[in-house]
C-alpha positions in Angstrom: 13.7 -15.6 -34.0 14.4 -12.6 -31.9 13.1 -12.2 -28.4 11.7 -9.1 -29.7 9.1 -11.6 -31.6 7.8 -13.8 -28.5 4.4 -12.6 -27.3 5.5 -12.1 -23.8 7.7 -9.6 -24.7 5.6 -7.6 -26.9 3.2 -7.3 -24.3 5.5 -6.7 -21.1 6.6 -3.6 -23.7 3.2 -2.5 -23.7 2.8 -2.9 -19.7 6.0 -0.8 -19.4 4.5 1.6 -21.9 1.2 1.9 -20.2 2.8 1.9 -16.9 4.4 5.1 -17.9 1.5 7.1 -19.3 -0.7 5.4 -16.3 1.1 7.1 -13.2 1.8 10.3 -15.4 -1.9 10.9 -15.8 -2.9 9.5 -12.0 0.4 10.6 -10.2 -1.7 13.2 -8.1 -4.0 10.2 -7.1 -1.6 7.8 -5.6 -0.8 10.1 -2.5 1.8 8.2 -0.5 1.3 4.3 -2.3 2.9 5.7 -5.2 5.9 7.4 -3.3 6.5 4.1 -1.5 6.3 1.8 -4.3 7.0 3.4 -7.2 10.5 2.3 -7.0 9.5 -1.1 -6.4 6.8 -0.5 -9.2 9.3 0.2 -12.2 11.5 -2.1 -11.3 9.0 -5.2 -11.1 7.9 -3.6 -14.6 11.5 -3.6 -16.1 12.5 -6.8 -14.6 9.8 -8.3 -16.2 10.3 -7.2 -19.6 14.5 -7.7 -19.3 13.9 -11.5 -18.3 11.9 -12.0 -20.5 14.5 -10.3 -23.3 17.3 -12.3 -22.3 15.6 -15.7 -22.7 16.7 -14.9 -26.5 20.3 -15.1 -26.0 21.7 -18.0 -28.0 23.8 -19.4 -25.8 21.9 -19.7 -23.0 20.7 -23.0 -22.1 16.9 -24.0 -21.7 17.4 -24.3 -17.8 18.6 -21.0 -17.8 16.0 -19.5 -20.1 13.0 -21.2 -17.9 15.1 -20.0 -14.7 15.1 -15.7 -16.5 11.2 -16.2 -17.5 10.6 -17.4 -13.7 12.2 -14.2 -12.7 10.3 -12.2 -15.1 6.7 -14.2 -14.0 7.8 -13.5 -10.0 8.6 -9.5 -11.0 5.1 -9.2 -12.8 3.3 -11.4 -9.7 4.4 -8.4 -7.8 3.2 -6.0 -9.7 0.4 -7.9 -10.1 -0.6 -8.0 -6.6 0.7 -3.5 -6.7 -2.4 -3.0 -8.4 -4.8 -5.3 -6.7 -3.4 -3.5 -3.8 -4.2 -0.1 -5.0 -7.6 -1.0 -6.4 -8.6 -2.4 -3.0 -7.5 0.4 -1.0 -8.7 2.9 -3.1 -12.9 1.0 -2.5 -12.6 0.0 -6.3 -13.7 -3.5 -7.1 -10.7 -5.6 -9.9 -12.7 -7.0 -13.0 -12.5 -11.0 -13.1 -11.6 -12.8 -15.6 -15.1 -13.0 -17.0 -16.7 -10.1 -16.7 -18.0 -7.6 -20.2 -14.9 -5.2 -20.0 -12.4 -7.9 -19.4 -13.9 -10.0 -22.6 -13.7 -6.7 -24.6 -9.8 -6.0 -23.5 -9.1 -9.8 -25.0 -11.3 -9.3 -27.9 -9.3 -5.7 -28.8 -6.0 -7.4 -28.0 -5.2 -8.2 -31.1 -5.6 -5.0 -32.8 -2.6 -3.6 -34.6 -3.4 0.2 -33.1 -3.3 -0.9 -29.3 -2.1 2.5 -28.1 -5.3 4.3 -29.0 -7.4 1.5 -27.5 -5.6 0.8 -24.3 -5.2 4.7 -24.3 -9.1 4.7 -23.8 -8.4 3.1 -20.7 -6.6 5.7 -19.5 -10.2 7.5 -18.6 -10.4 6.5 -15.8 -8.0 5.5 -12.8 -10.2 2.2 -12.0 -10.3 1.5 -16.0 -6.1 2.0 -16.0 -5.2 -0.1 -13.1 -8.0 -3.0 -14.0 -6.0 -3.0 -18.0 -2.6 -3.0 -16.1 -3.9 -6.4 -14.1 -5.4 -7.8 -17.1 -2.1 -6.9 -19.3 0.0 -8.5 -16.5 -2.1 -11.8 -16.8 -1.6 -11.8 -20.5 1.9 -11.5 -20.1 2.3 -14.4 -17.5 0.1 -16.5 -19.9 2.2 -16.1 -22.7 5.1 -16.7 -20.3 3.9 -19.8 -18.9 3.2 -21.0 -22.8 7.0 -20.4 -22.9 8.0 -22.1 -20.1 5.8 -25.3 -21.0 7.4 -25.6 -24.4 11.3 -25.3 -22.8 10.9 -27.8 -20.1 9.2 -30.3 -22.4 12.0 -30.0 -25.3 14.6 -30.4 -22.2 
């Protein structure tokens, strides 16, 4: 199995992917956060999904794979907390786990064509940075899944 199949990485791709159409479409909106953590921002993003990549190599041991996706769930924390950030100071409110539009993003998660859906979200900058926090929580799911299953086959 390749890392390229685990879950956690297919979504950290689309993170990275989003990421990059996100700040394209909002760059004018982010005023000086953006310019002081966008640097910080791409490379929590990468770091995330190069962990989480490396876990694959064969000869790495289990301890070392659990140690690479800790990495990757402490990189994607900090983004995590980037856009919680944003939202706040920008006045918006972050969608919780159980509100309508965060039970339609999991329902449409499994969709084969996810770039047209989570392209939707790019209507809005409140829409974009509430997907990026609900992708990011997906992500440290399926990482924590991951983790679970290495330190109990230790």
């Amino acid at each position: 199995m390749s890392y390229k199949d685990f879950k956690s990485y297919k979504w950290s791709v689309i993170i990275y992917d989003f990421k990059v159409n996100f700040v394209k479409k909002y760059k004018s909106n982010f005023s000086n956060w953006i310019f002081k953590n966008s640097n910080q921002i791409i490379q929590n993003t990468r770091s995330g999904q190069k962990n989480t990549a490396k876990t694959s190599i064969k000869k790495a041991s289990k301890k070392n794979k659990i140690k690479l996706l800790g990495f990757a769930r402490i990189s994607l924390n900090k983004l995590l907390e980037d856009y919680k950030d944003f939202l706040r100071n920008k006045g918006f409110n972050f969608w919780s786990k159980n509100t309508p539009k965060t039970s339609l993003f999991y329902k449409i998660k499994h969709k084969s064509k996810w770039t047209s859906t989570y392209n939707s979200y790019l209507t809005s900058i409140k829409k974009g940075a509430n997907l990026k926090i609900c992708l990011i929580s997906q992500v440290n799911y399926f990482a924590d899944q991951k983790i679970s299953v290495l330190k109990e086959n230790l």
